[in-house]
DRENNU-323597 format. One record per residue (C-alpha): residue number from 1; residue in three letters; x, y, z. Coordinates in Angstrom, 2 decimals. Example, Ala and Ser with C-alpha at 12.3 -4.5 7.8 and 13.67 -1.06 7.14 Angstrom:
2
R   nr  rest       px       py       pz
R    1   ALA    12.30    -4.50     7.80
R    2   SER    13.67    -1.06     7.14
END
This chain:
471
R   nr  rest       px       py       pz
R    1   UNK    15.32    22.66   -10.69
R    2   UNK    13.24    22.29    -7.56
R    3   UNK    11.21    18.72    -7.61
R    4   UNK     8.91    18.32    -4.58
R    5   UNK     8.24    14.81    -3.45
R    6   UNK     4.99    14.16    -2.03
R    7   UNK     5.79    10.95     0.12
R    8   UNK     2.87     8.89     2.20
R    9   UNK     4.10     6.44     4.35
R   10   UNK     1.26     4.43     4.62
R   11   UNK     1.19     3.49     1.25
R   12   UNK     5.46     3.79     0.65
R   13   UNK     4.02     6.58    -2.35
R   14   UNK     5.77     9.29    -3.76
R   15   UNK     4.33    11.59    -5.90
R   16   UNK     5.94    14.67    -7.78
R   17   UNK     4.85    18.58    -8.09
R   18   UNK     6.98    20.84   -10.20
R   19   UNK     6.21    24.40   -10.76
R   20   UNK     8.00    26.85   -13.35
R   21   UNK     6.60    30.48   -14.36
R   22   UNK     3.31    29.94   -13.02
R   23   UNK     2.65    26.56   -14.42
R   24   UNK     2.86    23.33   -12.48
R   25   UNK     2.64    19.38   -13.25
R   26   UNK     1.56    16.84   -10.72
R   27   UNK     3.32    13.25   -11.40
R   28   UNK     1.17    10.11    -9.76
R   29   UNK    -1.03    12.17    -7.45
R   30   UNK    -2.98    10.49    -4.43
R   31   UNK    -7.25    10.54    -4.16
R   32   UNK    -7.11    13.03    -1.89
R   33   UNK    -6.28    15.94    -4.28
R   34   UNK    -6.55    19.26    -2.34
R   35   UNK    -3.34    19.22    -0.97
R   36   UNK    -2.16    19.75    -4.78
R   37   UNK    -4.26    22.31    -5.39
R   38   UNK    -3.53    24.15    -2.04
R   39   UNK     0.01    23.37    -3.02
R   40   UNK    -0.23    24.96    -6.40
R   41   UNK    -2.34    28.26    -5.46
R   42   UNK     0.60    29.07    -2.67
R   43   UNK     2.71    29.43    -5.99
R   44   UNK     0.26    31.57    -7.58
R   45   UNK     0.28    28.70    -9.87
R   46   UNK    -2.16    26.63   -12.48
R   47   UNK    -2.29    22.75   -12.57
R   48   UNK    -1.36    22.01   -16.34
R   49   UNK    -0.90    18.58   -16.46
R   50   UNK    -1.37    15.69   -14.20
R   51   UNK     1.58    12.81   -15.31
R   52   UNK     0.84     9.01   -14.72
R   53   UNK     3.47     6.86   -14.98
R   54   UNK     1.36     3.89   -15.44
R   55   UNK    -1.94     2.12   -14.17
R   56   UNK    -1.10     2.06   -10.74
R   57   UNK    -2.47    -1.46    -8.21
R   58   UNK    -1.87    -0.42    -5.09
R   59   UNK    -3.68     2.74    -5.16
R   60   UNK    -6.40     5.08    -6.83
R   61   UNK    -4.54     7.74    -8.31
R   62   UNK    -6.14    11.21    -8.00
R   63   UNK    -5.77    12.02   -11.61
R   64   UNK    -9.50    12.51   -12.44
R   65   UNK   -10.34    14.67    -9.05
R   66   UNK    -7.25    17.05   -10.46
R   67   UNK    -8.35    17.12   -14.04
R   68   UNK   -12.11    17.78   -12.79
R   69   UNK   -11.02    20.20   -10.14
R   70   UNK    -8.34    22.31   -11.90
R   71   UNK    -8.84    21.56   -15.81
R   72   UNK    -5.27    19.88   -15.78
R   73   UNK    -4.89    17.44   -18.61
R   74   UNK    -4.15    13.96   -17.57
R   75   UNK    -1.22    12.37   -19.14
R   76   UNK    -0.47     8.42   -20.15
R   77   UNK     2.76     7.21   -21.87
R   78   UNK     2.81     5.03   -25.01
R   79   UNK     0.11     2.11   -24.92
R   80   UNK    -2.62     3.23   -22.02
R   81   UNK    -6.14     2.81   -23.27
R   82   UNK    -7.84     4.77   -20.41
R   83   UNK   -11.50     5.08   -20.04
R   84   UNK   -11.79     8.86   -20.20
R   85   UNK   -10.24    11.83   -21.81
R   86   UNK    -6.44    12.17   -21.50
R   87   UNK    -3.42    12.63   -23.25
R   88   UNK    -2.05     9.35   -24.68
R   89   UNK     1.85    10.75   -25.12
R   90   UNK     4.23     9.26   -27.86
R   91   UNK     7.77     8.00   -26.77
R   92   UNK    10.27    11.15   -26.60
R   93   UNK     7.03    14.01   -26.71
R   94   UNK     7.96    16.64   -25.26
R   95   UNK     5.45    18.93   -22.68
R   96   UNK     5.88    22.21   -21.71
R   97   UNK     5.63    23.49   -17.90
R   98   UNK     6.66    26.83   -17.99
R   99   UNK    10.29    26.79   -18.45
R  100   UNK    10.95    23.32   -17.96
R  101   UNK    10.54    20.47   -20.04
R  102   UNK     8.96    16.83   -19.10
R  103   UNK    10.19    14.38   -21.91
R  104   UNK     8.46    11.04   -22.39
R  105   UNK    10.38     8.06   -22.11
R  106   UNK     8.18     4.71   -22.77
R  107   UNK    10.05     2.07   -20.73
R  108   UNK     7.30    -1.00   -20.39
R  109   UNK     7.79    -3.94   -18.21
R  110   UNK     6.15    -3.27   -15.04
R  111   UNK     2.98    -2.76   -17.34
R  112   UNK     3.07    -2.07   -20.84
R  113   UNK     2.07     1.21   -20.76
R  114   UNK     4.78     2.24   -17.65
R  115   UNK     6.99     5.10   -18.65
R  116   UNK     9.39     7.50   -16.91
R  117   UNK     9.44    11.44   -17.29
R  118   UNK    12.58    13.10   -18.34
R  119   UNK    12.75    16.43   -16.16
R  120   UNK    14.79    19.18   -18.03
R  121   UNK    15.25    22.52   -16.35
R  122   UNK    15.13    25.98   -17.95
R  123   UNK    19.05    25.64   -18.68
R  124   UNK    18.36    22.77   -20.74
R  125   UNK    20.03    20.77   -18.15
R  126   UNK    18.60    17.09   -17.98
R  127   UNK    18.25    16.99   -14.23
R  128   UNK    16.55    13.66   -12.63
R  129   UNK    13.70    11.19   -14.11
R  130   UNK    10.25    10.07   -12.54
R  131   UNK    10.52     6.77   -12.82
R  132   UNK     6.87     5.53   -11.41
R  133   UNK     7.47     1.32   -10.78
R  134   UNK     9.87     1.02   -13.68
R  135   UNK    12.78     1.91   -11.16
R  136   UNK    13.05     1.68    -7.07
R  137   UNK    15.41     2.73    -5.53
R  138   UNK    17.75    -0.74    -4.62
R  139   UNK    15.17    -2.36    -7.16
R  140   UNK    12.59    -2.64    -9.99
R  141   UNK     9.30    -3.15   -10.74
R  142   UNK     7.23    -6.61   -10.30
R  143   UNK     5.70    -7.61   -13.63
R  144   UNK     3.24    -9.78   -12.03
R  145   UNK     0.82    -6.96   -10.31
R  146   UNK    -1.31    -6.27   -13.28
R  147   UNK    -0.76    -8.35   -16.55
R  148   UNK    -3.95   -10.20   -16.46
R  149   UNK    -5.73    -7.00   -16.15
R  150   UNK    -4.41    -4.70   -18.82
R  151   UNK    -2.71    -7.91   -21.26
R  152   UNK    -2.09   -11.20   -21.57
R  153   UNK     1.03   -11.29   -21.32
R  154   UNK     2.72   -13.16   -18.89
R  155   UNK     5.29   -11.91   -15.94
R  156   UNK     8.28   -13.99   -18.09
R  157   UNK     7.27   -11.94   -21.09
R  158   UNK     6.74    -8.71   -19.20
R  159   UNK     9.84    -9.04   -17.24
R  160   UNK    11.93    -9.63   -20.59
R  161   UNK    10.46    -5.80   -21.97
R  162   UNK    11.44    -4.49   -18.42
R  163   UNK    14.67    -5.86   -18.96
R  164   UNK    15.29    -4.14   -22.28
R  165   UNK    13.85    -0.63   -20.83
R  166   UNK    16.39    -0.77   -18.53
R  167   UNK    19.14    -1.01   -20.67
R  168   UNK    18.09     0.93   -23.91
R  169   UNK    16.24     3.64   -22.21
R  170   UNK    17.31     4.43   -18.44
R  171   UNK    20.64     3.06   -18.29
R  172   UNK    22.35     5.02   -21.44
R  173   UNK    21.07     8.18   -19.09
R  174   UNK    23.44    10.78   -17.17
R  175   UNK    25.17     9.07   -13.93
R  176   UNK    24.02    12.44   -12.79
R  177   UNK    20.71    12.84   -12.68
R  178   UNK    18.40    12.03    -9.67
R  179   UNK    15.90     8.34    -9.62
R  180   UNK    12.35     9.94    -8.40
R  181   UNK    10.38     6.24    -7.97
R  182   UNK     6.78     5.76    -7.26
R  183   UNK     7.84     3.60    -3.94
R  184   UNK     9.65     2.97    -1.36
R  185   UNK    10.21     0.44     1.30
R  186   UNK     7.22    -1.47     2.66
R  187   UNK     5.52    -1.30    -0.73
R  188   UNK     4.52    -4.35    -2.74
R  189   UNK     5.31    -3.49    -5.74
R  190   UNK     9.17    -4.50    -5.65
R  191   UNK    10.46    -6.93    -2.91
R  192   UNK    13.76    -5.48    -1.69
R  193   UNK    13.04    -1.70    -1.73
R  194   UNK    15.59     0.79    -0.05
R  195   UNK    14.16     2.97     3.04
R  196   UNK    16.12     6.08     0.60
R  197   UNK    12.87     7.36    -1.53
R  198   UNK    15.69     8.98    -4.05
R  199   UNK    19.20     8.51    -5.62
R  200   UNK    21.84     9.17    -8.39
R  201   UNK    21.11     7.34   -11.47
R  202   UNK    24.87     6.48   -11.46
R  203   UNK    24.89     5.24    -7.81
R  204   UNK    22.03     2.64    -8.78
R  205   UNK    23.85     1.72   -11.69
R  206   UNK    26.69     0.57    -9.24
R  207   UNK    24.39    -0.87    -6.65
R  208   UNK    21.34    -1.81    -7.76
R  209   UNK    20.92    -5.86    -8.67
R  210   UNK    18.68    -5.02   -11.17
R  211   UNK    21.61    -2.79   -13.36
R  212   UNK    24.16    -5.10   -13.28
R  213   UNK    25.74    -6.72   -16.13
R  214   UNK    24.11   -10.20   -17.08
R  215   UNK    21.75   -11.84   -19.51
R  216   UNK    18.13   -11.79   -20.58
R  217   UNK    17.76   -14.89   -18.91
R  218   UNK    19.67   -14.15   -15.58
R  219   UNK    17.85   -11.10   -15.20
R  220   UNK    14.42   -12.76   -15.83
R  221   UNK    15.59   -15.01   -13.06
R  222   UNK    16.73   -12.83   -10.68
R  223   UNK    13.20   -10.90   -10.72
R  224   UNK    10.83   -13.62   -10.31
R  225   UNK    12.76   -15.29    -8.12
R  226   UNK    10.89   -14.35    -4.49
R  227   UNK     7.86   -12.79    -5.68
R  228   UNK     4.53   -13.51    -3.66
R  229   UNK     0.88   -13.47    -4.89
R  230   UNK    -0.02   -10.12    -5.13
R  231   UNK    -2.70    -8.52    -3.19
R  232   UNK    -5.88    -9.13    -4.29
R  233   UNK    -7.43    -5.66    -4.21
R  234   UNK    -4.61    -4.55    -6.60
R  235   UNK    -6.39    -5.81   -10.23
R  236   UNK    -9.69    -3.78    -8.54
R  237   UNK    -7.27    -0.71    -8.58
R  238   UNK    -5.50    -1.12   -11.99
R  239   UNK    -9.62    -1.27   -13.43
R  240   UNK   -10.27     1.66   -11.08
R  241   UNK    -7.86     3.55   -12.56
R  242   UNK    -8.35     2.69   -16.03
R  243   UNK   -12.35     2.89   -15.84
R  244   UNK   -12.68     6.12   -13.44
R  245   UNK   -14.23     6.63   -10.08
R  246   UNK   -16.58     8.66    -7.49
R  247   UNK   -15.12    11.92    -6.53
R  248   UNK   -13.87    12.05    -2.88
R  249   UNK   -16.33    14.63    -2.29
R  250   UNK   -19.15    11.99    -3.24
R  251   UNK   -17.42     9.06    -0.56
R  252   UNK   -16.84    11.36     1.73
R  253   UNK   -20.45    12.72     1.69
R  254   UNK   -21.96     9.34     2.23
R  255   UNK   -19.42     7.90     4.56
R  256   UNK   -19.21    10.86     7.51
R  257   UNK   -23.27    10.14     8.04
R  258   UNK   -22.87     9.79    11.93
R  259   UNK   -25.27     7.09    13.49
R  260   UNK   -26.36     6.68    16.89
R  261   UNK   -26.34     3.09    18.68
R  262   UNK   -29.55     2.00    17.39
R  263   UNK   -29.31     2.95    13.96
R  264   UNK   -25.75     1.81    13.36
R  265   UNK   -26.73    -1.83    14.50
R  266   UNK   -30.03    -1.89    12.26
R  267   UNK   -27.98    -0.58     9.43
R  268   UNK   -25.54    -2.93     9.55
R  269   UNK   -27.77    -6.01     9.91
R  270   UNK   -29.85    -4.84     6.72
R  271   UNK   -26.91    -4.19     5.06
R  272   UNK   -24.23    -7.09     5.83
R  273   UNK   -21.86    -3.74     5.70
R  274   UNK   -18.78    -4.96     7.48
R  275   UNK   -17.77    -3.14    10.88
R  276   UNK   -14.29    -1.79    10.10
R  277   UNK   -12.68    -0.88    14.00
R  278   UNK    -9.58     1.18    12.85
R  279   UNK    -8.85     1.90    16.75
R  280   UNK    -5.42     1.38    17.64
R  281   UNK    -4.79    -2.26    18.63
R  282   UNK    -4.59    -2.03    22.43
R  283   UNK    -7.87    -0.24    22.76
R  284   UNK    -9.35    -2.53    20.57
R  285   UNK    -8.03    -5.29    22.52
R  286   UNK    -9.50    -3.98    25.85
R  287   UNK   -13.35    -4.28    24.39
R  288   UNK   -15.27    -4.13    20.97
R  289   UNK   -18.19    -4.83    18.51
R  290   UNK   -19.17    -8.48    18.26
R  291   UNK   -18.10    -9.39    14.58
R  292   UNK   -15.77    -5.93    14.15
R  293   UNK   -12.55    -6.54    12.21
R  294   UNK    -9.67    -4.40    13.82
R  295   UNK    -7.94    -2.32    11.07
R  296   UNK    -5.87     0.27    13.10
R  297   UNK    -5.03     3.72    11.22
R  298   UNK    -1.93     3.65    13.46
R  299   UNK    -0.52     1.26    10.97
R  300   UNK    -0.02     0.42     7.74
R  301   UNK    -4.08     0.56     7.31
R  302   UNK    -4.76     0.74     3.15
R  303   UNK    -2.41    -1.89     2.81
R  304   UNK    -3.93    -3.83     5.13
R  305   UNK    -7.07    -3.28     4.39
R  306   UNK    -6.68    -3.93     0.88
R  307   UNK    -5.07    -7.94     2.19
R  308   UNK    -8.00    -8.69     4.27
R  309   UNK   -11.67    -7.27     2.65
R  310   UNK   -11.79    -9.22    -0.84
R  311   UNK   -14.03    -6.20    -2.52
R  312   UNK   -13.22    -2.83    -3.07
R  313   UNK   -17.46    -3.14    -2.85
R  314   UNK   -17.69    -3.84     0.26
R  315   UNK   -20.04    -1.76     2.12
R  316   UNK   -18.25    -0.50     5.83
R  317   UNK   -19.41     0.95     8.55
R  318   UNK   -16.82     2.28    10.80
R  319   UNK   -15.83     2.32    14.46
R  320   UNK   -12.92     5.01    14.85
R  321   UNK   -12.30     7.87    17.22
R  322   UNK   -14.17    10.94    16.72
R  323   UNK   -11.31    13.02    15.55
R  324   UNK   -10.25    10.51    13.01
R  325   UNK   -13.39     9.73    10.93
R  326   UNK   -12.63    11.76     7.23
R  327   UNK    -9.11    10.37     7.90
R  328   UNK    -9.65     6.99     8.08
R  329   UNK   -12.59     7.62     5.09
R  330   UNK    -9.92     9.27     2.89
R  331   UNK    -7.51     5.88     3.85
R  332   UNK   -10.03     4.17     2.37
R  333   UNK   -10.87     5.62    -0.80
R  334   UNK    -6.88     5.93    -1.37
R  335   UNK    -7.29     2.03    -2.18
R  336   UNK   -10.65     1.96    -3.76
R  337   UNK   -12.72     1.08    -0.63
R  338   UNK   -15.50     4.13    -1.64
R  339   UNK   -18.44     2.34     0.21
R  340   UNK   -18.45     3.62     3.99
R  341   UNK   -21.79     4.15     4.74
R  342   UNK   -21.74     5.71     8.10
R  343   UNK   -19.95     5.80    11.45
R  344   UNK   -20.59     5.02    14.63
R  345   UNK   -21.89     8.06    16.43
R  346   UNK   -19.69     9.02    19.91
R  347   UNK   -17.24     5.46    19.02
R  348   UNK   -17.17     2.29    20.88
R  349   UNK   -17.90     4.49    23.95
R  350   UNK   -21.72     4.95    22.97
R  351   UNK   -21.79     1.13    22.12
R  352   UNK   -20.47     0.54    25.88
R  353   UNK   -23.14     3.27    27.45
R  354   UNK   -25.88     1.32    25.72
R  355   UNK   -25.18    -1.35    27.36
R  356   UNK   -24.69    -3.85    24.41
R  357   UNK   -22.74    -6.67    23.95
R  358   UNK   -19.23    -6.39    23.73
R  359   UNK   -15.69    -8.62    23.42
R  360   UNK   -12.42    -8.15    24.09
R  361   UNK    -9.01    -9.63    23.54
R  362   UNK    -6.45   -11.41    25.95
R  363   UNK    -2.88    -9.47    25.70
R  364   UNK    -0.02   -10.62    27.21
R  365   UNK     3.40    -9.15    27.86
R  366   UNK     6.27   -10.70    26.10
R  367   UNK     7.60   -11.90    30.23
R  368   UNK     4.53   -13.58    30.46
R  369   UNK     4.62   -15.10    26.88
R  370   UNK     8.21   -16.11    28.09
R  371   UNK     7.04   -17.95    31.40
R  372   UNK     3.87   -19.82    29.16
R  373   UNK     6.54   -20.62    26.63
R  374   UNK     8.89   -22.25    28.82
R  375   UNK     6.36   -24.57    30.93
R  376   UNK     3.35   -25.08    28.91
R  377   UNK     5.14   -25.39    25.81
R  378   UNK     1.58   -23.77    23.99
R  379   UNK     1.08   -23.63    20.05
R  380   UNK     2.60   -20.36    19.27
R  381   UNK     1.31   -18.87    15.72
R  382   UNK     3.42   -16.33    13.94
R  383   UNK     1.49   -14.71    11.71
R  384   UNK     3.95   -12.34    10.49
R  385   UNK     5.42   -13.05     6.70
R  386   UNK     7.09   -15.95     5.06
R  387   UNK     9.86   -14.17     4.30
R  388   UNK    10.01   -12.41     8.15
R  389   UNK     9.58   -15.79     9.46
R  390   UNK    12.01   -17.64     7.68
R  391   UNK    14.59   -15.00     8.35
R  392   UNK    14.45   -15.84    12.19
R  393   UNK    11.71   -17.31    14.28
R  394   UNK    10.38   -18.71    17.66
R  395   UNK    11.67   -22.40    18.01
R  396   UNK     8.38   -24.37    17.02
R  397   UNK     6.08   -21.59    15.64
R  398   UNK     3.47   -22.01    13.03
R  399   UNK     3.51   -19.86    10.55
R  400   UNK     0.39   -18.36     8.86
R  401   UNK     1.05   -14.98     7.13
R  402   UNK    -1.80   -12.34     8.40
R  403   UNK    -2.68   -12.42     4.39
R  404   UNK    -3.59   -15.78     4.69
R  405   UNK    -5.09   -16.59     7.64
R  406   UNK    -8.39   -17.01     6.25
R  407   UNK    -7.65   -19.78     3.67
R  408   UNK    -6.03   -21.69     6.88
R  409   UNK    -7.93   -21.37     9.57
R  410   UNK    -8.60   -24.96     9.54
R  411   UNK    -5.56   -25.53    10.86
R  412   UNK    -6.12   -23.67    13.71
R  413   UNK    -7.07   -25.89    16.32
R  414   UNK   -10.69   -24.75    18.74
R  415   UNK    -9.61   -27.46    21.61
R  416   UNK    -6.49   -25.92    22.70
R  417   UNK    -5.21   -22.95    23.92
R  418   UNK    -2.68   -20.75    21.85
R  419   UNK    -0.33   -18.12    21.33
R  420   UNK    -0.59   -15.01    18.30
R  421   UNK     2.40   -12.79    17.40
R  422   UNK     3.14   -10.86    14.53
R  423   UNK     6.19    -7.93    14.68
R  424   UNK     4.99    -5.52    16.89
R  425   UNK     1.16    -6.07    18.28
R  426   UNK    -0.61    -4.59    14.99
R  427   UNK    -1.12    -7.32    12.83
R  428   UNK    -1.17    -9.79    15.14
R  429   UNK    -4.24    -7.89    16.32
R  430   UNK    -6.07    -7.89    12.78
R  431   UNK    -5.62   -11.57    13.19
R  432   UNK    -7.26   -12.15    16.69
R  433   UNK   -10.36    -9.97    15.73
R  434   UNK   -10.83   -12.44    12.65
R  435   UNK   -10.02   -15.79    15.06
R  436   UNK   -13.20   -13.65    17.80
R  437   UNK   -15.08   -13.17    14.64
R  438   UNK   -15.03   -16.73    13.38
R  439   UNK   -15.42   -18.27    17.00
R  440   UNK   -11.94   -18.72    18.26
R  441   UNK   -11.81   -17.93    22.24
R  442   UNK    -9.12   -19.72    23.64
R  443   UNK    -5.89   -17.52    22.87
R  444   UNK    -3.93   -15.13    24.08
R  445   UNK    -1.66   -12.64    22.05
R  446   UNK     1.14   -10.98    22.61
R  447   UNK     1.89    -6.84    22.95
R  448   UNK     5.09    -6.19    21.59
R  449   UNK     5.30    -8.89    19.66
R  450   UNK     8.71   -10.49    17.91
R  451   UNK    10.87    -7.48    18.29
R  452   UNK     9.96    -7.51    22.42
R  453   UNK    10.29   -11.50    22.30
R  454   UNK    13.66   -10.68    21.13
R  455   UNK    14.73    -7.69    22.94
R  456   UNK    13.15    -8.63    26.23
R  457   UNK    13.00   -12.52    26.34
R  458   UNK    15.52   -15.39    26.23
R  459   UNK    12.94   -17.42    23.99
R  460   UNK    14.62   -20.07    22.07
R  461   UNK    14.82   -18.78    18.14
R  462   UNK    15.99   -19.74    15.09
R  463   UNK    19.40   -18.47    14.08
R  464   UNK    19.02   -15.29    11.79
R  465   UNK    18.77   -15.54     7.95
R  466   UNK    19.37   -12.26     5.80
R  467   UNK    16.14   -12.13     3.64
R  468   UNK    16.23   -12.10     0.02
R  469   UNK    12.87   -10.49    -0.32
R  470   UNK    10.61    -8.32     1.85
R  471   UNK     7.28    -9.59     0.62
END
């Protein structure tokens, strides 16, 4: 049985296409859905049915786009209560796709309504299950992303279901057959996710903390224990996909409207639309937009987008290199940020030939963060996460996760100079376009960030810590 895995890195998503005897099944599809279709219609195929494993937070499936594009029925396990026409499935159904078989196997506990897809192949041979956020590879499922959305019930409560899924339903499985999950590492929707996207049931069984023999209780435990507060654009998600959506055709319509100088900066001081600069970080750095959050598509961009603009309704107008507007549009949407409303016409390089105002950012190397470090002794900021922080740090650093920065800016002092870092150079970057935008000047921050501080520096750190979560 051939099981194609769709896999986005941006996002650490997976989704599924299957195809027997001219019929094919899409499992937790993206917004952008073409690539499905195109997908499909090389196999001289039809889109039958469209599989969700569950509401998904961290992204807006592409489940309506399919169903309105190709006629494909959408799909929900035991419990969903979507907003639309679909196919609410009862534990064990059974559908059809060509000569395989998907079997429904309600396993709640992420959500309530989570369930994994049995994949049998025209032998009859079970041969691997789609287990959406019920089942990571090296982990499972956070029950804290979407209870207050969908229930009341609480993570404890949630967690305690999951716990029982586990054992009664995916457990008592074939050692043999092969974990598809919705995620993989660098997702926040489990917090120590393998870099391996699949697996042997039996192997996970053996090495996954998750499987291993111990109590209600202990397992309970062992789940909460390291969680952080979700994002906050993932409850806007979960309603997104419960609710519906614009087609991608509609965003992208209204967000590729290219403006010139002039009309860009009336429109966005009518509108209050937010000036999204998803240039990579050292270009940004060298000049920009008075007021522009940097965003870099380079990077993990919906994720961080998602952290840092509360509203999935926030109008944006974007700054982004020519070649890389419908990409950074379709980024976007993939988290529920529909409302571009135009893009800056020729990129920062028309803003510069106009002769406005622009800003820029002080980057220094990691040598010359070494030399500042050892005889000015400035405030150094790490902004990277708790957990990366605690795990091994610069002797004296502040802390202040990228996620957070705006609820501490306070601490932040405006009468001293200072010193920003995150891993690499990206987030740190997102961080010093907030600090220009909120009337920070004095800083500096560093290109290459804690991986060059360590590689290329003798900077007094912290001994190392093995982390017992990524988040």
């Amino acid at each position: 049985m051939k099981v194609e895995q769709i896999y986005t890195g941006c996002l650490a998503h997976a989704a599924y296409y299957i195809e027997s005897n001219g019929e094919a099944a899409v499992f937790d599809p993206l917004r952008e859905v073409q690539p499905y279709i195109e997908r499909a219609q090389a196999d001289k195929a039809e889109i039958k049915y469209v599989f969700e494993t569950h509401f998904h937070a961290d992204f807006v499936s592409g489940h309506l786009d399919l169903k309105n594009k190709t006629g494909a029925e959408i799909v929900f396990g035991p419990n969903a209560k979507p907003g639309y026409e679909a196919i609410v499935a009862e534990d064990h159904q059974i559908f059809d796709i060509g000569n395989y078989k998907v079997k429904v196997i309600h396993t709640p506990g992420h959500t309530m309504e989570s369930t994994t897809y049995l994949l049998i192949d025209e032998q009859g041979k079970e041969h691997g299950i789609i287990t959406g956020d019920t089942l990571f590879i090296g982990d499972v499922g956070r029950p804290d992303l979407a209870q207050h959305v969908i229930s009341d019930l609480t993570e404890d409560k949630l967690a305690r279901h999951l716990y029982h899924s586990l054992r009664k339903k995916i457990m008592p499985l074939a050692d043999d057959l092969i974990v598809y999950p919705n995620h993989g590492a660098g997702s926040a929707c489990g917090k120590m996710m393998s870099k391996e996207t699949t697996d042997t049931l039996g192997n996970q069984k053996k090495v996954n903390y998750a499987l291993q023999n111990m109590t209600e209780d202990e397992f309970v435990d062992a789940l909460l224990t390291g969680l952080t507060t979700p994002p906050g654009y993932f409850p806007q998600n979960v309603l997104m996909n419960i609710k519906g959506y614009e087609s991608l055709d509609t965003i992208m319509d209204r967000g590729t409207q290219a403006l010139d100088v002039d009309t860009f900066e009336t429109v966005a001081n009518e509108t209050g639309a937010l000036v999204l600069d998803t240039r990579d970080p050292e270009d940004f750095a060298k000049g920009f937009i008075p007021n522009s959050i940097n965003i870099g598509l380079s990077g993990n961009f919906a994720q961080w987008v998602g952290e840092m603009i509360p509203s999935v309704r926030q109008e944006i107008l974007l700054v982004t290199y020519q070649d890389k507007v419908e990409e950074a549009i379709t980024r976007l949407a993939r988290v529920g940020y529909d409302n571009t409303i135009g893009y800056l016409k020729g990129g920062f390089e028309s803003w510069q030939n106009a002769k406005r105002d622009t800003e820029s950012v002080n980057r220094i190397s990691v040598e010359t963060f070494e030399h500042m470090y050892n005889s000015d002794n400035p405030l150094v900021i790490d902004v990277r996460k708790k957990s990366e922080f605690d795990s091994e740090h610069v002797i004296d650093a502040m802390n202040i996760p990228l996620n957070e920065i705006n609820h501490h800016l306070s601490e932040i002092p405006k009468d001293k100079p200072f010193v920003v870092h995150c891993a690499g150079g990206y987030r740190s970057m997102i961080a010093a376009s907030i600090l220009k935008q909120r009337g920070w000047v004095d800083f500096v921050d560093v290109s290459g960030g804690f991986k060059e501080i360590t590689e290329k520096t003798s900077v007094a750190k912290t001994d190392y810590v093995c982390p017992t979560t990524m988040l």
